[in-house]
C-alpha positions as CSV (number, residue, x, y, z in Angstrom):
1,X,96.8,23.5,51.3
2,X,99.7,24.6,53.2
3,X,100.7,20.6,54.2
4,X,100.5,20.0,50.8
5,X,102.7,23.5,49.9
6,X,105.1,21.8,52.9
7,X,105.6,18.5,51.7
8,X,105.9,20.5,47.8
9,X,109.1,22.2,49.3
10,X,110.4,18.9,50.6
11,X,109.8,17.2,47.6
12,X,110.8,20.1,45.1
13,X,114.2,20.8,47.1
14,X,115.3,17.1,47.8
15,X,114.3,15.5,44.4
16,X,115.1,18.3,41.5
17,X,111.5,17.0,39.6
18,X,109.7,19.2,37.6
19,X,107.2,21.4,39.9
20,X,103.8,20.0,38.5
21,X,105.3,16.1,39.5
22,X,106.9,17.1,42.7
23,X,103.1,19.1,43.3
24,X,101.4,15.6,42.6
25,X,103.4,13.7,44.5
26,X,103.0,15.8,47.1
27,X,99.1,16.2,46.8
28,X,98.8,12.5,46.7
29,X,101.1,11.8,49.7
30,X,98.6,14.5,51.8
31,X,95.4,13.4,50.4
32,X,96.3,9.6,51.9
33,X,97.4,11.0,55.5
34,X,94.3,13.4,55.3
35,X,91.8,9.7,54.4
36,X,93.4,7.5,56.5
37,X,93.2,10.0,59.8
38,X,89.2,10.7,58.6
39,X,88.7,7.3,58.4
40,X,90.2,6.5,61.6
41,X,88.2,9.4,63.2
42,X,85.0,7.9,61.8
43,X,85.0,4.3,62.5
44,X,85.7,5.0,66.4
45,X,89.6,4.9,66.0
46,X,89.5,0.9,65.5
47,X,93.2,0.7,65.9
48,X,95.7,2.4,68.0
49,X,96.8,6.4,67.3
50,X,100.2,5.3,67.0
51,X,99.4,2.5,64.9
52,X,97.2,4.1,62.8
53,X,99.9,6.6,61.7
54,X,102.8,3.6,61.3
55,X,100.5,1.6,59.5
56,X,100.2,4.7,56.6
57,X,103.4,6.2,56.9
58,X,105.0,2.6,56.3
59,X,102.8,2.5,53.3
60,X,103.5,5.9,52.5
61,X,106.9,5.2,52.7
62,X,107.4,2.1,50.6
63,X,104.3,1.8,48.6
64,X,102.4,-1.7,48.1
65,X,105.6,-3.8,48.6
66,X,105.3,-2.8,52.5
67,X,101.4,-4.5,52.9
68,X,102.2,-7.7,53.4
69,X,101.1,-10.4,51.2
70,X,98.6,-13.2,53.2
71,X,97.9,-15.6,50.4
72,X,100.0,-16.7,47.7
């Protein structure tokens, strides 16, 4: 909880939302760094650290419109 109080702070200070949005936001952002690092950890790290954590900070970062698009 105190990542997610962390990132709250960020979010609450920077942004001006309302606390119960800028607490979701921040929840959500914490609960996808927290399941991408377990899942990582549990399928024998099948990607490099460093890549790992670009990979979901890009999409963190930028949402959907950062995963790049294979088919059309």
């Amino acid at each position: 909880e105190s990542c997610t109080d962390a990132v709250f702070d960020l979010i609450s200070h920077d942004s001006g939302l309302e606390p119960h949005r800028a607490r979701m936001i921040a929840v959500g952002l914490v609960s996808v760094s927290v399941d991408s690092a377990r899942y990582w950890l549990n399928h024998d790290r099948p990607v490099d650290k460093d890549d790992a954590v670009e990979g979901t900070v890009a999409f963190i970062w930028g949402g959907l419109s950062h995963v790049p698009l294979t088919r059309s």
